[in-house]
N, C-alpha and C positions, 0 to 999 in steps of 0.2 A: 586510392583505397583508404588512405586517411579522413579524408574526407566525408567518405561511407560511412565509416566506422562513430567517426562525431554525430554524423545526421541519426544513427541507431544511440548513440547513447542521449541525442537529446529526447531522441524518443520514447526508448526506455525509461526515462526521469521523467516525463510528462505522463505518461500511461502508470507509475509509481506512485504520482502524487493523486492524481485520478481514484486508482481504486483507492489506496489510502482516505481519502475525502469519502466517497463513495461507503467504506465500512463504517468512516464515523456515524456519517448520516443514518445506516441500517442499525447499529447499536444504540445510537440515545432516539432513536423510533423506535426500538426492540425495548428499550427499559423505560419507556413512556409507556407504552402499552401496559407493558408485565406487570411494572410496581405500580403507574401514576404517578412517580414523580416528580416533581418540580422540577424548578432551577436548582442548581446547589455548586457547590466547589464539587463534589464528586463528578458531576455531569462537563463539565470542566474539563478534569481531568482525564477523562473517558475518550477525549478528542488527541490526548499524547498517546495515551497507552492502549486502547481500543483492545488491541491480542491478548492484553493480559487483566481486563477487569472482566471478561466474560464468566458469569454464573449460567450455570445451568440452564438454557436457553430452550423453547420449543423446538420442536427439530425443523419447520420450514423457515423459523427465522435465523436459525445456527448454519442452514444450510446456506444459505444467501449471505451470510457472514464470512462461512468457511470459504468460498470463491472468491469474494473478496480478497481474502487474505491468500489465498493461493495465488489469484493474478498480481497482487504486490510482490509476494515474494518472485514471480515470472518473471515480472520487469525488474527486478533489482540485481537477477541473476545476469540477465541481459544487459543490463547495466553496466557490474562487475566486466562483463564479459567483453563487452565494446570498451570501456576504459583500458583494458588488457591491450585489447587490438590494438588502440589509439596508441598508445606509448609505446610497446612494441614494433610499428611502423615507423614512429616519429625518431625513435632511434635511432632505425636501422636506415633511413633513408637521406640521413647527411652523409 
């Protein structure tokens, strides 16, 4: 059961990092579009913080954004939640 529980949390951390990359990529194509843009240290930054530099966004690209950011937040719950397992079994079973 231990072992289940690792195989879900590496999975959850791989599907984490997934949509994470995945939303980057949607917002500096969302603000390449919108503004024209360049390079800059903003765009930069926009690869850490992605959830929280969103301005006012057309709604099919906010939408493909917001999924993003839901299935990250889905795997990190799952994450949490298999980490849980994990140390909870590994305790109880010496």
């Amino acid at each position: 059961m231990r072992a289940f529980a690792i195989v879900i949390l590496v999975l959850a951390a791989a599907g984490a990092a997934a949509s994470w990359i995945v939303a980057v990529v949607l917002h500096l194509r969302t603000t390449r579009t919108i503004s024209g843009a360049g390079r800059g240290p903003l765009r930069l930054l926009a690869i850490l913080a992605w959830p929280f530099a969103v301005k006012p966004l057309p709604a099919h690209h906010a939408a493909r954004m917001n999924k993003a950011l839901v299935a990250f937040v889905a795997c990190l719950l799952l994450a949490f939640a298999a980490t849980s397992a994990t140390t909870n079994l590994s305790r109880y079973s010496r």
